[in-house]
DSSP file (Angstrom, degrees, kcal/mol; ACC not computed):
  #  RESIDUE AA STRUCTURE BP1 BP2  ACC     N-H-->O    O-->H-N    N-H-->O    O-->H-N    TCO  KAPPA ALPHA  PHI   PSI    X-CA   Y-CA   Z-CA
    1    1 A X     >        0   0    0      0, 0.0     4,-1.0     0, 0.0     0, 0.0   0.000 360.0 360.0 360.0 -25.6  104.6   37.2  144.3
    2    2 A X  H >>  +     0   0    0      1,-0.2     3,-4.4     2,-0.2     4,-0.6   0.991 360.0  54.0 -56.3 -62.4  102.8   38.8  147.3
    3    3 A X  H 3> S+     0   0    0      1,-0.3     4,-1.4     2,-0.2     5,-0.3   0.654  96.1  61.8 -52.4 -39.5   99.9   37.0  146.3
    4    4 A X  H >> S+     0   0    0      2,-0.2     4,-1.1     3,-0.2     3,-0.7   0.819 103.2  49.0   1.1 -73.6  101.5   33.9  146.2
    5    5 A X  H XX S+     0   0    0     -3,-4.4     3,-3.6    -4,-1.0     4,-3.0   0.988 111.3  52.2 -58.4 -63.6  102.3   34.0  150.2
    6    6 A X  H 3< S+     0   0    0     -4,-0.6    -1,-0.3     1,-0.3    -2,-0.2   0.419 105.9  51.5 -70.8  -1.4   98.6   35.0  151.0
    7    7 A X  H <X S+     0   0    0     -4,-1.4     4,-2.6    -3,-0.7    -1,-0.3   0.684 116.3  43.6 -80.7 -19.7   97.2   32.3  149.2
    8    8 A X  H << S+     0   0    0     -3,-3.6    -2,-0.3    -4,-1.1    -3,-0.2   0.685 112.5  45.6 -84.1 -16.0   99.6   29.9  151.0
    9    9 A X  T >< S+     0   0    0     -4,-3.0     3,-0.6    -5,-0.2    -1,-0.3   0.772 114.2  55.9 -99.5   2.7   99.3   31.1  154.0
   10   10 A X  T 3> S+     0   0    0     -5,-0.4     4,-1.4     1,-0.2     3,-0.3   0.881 111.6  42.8 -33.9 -75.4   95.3   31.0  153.0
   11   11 A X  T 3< S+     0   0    0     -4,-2.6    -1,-0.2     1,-0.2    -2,-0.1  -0.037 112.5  50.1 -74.5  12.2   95.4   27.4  152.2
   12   12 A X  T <4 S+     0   0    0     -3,-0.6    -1,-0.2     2,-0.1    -2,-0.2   0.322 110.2  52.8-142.6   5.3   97.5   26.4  155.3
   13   13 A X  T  > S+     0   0    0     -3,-0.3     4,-1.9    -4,-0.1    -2,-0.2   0.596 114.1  54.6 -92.2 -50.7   94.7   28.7  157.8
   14   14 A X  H  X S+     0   0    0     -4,-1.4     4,-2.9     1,-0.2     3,-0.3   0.997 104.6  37.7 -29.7 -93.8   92.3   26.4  155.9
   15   15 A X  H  > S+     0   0    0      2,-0.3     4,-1.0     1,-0.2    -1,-0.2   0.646 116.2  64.1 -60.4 -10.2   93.2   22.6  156.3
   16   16 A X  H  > S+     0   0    0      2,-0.2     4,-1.9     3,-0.1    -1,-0.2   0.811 108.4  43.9 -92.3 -38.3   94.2   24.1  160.5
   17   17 A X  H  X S+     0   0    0     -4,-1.9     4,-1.1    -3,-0.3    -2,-0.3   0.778 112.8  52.0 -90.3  -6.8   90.4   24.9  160.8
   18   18 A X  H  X S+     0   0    0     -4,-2.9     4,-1.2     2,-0.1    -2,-0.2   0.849 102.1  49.8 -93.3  -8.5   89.6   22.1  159.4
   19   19 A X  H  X S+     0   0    0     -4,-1.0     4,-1.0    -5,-0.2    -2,-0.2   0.712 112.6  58.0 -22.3 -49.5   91.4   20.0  161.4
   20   20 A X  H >X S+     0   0    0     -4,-1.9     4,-3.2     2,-0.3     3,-1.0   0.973 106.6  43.8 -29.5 -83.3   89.7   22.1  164.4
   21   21 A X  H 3X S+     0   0    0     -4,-1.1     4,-3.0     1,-0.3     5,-0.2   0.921 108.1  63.5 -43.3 -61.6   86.4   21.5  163.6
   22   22 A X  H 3< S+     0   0    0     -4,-1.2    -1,-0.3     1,-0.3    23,-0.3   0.551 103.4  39.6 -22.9 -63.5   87.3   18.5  163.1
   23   23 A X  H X< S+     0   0    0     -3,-1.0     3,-0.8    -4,-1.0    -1,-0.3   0.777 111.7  58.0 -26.3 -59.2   88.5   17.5  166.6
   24   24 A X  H >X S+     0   0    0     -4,-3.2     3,-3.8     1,-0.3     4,-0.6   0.852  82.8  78.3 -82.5 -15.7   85.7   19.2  168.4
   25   25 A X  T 3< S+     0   0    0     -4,-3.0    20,-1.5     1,-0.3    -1,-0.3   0.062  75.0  84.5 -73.3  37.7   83.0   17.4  166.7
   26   26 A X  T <4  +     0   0    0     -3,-0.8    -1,-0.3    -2,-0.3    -2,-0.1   0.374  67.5  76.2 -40.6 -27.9   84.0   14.9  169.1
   27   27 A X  T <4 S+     0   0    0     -3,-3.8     2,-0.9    16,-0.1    -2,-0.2   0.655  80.5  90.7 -72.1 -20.9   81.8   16.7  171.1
   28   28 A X     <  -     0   0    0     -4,-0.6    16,-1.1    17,-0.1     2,-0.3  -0.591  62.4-169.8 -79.4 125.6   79.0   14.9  169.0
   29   29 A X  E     +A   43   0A   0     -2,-0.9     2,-0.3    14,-0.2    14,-0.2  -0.839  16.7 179.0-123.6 162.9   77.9   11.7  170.5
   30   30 A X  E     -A   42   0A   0     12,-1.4    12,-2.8    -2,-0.3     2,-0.3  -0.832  29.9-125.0-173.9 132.0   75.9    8.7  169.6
   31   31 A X  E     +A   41   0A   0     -2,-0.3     2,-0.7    10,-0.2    10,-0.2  -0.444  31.7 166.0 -68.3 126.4   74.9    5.5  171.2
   32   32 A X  E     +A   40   0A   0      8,-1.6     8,-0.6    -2,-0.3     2,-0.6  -0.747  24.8 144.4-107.4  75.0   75.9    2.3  168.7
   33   33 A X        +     0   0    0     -2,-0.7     6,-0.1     6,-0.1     3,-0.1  -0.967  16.8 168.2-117.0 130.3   75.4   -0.5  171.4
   34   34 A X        +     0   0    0     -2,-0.6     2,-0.2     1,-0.1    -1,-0.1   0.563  55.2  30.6 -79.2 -41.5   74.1   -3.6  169.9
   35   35 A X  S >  S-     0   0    0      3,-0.1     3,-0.7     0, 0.0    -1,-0.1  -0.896  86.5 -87.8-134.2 177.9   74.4   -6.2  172.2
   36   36 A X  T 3  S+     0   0    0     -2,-0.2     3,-0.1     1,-0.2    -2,-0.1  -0.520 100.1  44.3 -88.5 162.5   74.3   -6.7  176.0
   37   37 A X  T 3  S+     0   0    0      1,-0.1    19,-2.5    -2,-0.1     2,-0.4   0.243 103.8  71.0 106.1 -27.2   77.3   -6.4  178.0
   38   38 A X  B <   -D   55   0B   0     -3,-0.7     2,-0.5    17,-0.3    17,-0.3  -0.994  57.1-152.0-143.0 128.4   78.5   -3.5  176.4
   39   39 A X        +     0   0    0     15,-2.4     2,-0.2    -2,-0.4    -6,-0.1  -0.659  21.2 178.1-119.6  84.9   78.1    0.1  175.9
   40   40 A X  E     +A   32   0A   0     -8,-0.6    -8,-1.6    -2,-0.5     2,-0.4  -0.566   3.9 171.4 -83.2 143.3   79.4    1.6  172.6
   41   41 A X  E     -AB  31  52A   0     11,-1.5    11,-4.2   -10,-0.2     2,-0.3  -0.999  18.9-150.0-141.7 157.9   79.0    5.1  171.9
   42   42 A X  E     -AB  30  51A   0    -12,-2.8   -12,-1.4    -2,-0.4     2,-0.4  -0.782   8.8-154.3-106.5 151.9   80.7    6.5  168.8
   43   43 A X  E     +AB  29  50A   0      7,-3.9     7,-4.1    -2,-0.3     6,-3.0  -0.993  45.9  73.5-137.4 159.4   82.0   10.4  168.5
   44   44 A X        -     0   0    0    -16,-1.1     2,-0.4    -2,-0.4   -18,-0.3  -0.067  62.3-103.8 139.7 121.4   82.4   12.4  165.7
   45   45 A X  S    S+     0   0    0    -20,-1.5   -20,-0.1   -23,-0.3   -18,-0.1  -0.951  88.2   1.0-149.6 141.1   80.3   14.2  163.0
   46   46 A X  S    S+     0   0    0     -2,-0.4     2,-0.2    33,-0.1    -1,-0.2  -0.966 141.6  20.1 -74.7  -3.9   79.5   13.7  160.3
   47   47 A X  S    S-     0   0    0     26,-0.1     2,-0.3    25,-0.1    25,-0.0  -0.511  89.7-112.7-110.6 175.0   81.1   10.7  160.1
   48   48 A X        +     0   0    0      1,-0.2    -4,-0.3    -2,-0.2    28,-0.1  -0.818  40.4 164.2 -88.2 152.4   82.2    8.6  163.7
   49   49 A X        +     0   0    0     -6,-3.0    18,-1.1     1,-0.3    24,-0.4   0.366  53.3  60.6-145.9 -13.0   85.5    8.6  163.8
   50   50 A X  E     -BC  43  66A   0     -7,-4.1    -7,-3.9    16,-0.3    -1,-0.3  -0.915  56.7-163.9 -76.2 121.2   85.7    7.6  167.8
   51   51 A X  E     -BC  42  65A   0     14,-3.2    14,-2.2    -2,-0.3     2,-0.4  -0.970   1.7-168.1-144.7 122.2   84.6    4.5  169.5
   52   52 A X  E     -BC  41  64A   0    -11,-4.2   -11,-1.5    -2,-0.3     2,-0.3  -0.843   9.6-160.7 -92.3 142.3   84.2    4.2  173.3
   53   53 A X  E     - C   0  63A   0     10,-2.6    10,-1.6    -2,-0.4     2,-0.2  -0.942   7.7-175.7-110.7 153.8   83.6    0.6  174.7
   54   54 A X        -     0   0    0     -2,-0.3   -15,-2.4     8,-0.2     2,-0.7  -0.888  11.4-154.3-145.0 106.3   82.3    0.5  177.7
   55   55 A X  B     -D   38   0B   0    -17,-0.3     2,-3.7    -2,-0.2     5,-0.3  -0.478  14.1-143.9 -89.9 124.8   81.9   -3.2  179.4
   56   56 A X        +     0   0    0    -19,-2.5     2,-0.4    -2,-0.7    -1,-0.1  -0.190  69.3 109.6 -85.2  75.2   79.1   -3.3  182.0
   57   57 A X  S >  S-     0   0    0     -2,-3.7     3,-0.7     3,-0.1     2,-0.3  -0.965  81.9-109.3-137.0 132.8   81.4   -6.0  184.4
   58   58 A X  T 3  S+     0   0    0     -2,-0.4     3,-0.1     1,-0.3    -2,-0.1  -0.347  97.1  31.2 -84.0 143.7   82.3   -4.0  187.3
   59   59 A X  T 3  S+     0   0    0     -2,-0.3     2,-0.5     1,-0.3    -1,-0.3   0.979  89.5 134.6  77.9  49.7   86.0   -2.9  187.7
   60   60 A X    <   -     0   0    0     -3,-0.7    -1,-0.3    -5,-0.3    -5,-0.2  -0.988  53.4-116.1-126.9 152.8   86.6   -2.7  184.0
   61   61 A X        -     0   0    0     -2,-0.5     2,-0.3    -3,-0.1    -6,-0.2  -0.262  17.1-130.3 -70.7 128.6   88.3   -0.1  181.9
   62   62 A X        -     0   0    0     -8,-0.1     2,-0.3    -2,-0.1    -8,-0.2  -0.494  27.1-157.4 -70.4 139.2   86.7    2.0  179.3
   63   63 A X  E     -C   53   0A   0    -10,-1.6   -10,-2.6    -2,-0.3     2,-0.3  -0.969   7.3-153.2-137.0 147.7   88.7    1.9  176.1
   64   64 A X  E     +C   52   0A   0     -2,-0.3     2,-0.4   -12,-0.2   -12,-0.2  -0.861  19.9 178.0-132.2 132.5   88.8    4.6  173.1
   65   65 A X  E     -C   51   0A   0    -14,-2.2   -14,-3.2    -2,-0.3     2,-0.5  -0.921  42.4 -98.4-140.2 164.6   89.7    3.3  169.5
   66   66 A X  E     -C   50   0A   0     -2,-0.4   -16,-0.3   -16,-0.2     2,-0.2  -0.826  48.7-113.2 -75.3 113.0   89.9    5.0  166.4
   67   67 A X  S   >S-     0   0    0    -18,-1.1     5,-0.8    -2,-0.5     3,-0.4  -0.357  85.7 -16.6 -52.3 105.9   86.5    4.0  164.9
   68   68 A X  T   5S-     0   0    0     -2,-0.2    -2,-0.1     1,-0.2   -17,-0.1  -0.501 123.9 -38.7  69.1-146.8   87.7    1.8  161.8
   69   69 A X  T   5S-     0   0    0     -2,-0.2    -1,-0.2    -4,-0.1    -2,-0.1   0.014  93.9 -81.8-112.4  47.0   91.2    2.1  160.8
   70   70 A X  T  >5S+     0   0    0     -3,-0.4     4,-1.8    -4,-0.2    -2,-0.1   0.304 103.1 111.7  84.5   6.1   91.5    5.5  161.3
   71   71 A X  T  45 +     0   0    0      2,-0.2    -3,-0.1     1,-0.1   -22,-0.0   0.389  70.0  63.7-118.8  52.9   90.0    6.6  158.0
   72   72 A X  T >><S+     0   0    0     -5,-0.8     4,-3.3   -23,-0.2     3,-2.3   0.917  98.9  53.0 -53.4 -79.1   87.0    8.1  159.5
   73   73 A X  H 3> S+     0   0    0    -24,-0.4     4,-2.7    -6,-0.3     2,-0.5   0.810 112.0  50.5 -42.2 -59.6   89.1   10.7  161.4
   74   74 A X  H 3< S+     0   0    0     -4,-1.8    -1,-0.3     1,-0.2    -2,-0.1   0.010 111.4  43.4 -80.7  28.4   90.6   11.6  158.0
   75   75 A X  H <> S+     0   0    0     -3,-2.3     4,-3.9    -2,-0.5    -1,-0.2   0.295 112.1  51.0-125.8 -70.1   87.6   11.9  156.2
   76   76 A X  H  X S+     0   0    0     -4,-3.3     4,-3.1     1,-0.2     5,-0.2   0.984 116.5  49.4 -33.1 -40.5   85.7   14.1  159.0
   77   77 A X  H  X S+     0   0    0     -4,-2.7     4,-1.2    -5,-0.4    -1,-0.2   0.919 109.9  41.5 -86.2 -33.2   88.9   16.0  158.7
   78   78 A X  H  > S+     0   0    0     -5,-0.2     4,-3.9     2,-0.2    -1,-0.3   0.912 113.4  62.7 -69.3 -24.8   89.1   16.6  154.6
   79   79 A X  H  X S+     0   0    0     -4,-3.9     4,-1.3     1,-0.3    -2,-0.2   0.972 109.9  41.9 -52.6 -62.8   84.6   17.3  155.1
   80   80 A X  H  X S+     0   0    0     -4,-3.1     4,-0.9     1,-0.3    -1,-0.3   0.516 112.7  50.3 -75.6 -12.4   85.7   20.3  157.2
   81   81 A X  H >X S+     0   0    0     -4,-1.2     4,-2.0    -5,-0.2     3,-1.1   0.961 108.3  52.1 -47.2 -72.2   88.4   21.4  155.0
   82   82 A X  H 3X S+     0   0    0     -4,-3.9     4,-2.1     1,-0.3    -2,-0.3   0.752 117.9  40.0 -52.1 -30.6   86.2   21.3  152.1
   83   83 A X  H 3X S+     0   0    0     -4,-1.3     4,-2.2     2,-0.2    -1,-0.3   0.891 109.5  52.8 -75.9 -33.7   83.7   23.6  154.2
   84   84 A X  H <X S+     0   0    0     -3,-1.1     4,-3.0    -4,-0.9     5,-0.2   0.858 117.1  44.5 -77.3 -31.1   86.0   26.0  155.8
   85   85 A X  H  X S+     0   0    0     -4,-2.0     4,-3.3     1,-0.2    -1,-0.2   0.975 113.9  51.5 -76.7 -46.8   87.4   26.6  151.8
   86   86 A X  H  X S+     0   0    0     -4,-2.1     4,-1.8    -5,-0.2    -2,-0.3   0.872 111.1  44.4 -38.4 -60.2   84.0   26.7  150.7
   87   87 A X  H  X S+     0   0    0     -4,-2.2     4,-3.4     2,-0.2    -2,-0.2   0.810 113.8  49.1  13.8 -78.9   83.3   29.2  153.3
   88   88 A X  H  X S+     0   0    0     -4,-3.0     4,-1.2     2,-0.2    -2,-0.2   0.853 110.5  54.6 -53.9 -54.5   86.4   31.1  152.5
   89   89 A X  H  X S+     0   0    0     -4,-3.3     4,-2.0    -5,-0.2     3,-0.4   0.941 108.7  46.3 -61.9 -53.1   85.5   31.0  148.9
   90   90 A X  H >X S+     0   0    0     -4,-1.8     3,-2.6     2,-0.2     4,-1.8   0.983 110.9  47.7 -24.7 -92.6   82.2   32.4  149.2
   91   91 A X  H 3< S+     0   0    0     -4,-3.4     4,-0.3     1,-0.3    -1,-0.2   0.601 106.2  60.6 -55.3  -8.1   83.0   35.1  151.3
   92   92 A X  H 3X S+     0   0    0     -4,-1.2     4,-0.7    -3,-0.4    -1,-0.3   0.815 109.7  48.9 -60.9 -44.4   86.0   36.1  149.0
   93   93 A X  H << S+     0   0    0     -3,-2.6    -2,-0.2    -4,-2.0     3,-0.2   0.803 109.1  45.6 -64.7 -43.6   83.5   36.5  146.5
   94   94 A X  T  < S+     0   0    0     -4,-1.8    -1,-0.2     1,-0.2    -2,-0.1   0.728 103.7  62.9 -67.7 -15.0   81.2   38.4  148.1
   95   95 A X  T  4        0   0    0     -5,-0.4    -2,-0.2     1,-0.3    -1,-0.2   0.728 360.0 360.0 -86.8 -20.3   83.5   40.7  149.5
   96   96 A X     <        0   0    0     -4,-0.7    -1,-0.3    -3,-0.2    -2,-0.2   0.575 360.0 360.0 -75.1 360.0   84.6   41.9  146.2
């Protein structure tokens, strides 16, 4: 029954670092602008999951959408689950 806990609390250590990762690869950035007028840049890696607009007309507001309809973010966010568990698994293995 111990074992139990420590795989749940395993699996719930997981999916919170990946969620983490997840977030900060925001910190990744990349220009998508296409046409003039405009300055998109997308964040997110590997997938985009953030979209800046930026409209080159002075005195207007830069605006942040969720890049599609939000299931980028929740894609980025299952990748880095699957790594962190991968990871996890690994190094359970080696460690016996």
């Amino acid at each position: 029954m111990g074992d139990n806990k420590i795989d749940l609390k395993m699996v719930l250590v997981i999916i919170v670092c990946g969620t983490v990762l997840a977030l900060i690869s925001v910190l990744y950035s990349q220009d998508m602008t296409v046409e003039l007028g405009a300055k998109i840049t997308g964040y997110g890696l590997p997938w985009l999951w953030l979209e800046k607009v930026t409209t080159i007309v002075p005195g207007t507001p830069q605006s942040y959408s969720l890049y599609g309809p939000g299931l980028s973010l929740l894609a980025d966010i299952a990748f880095w689950i699957i790594i962190v568990a991968l990871t996890y698994f690994v190094y359970s293995l080696i460690k016996k």
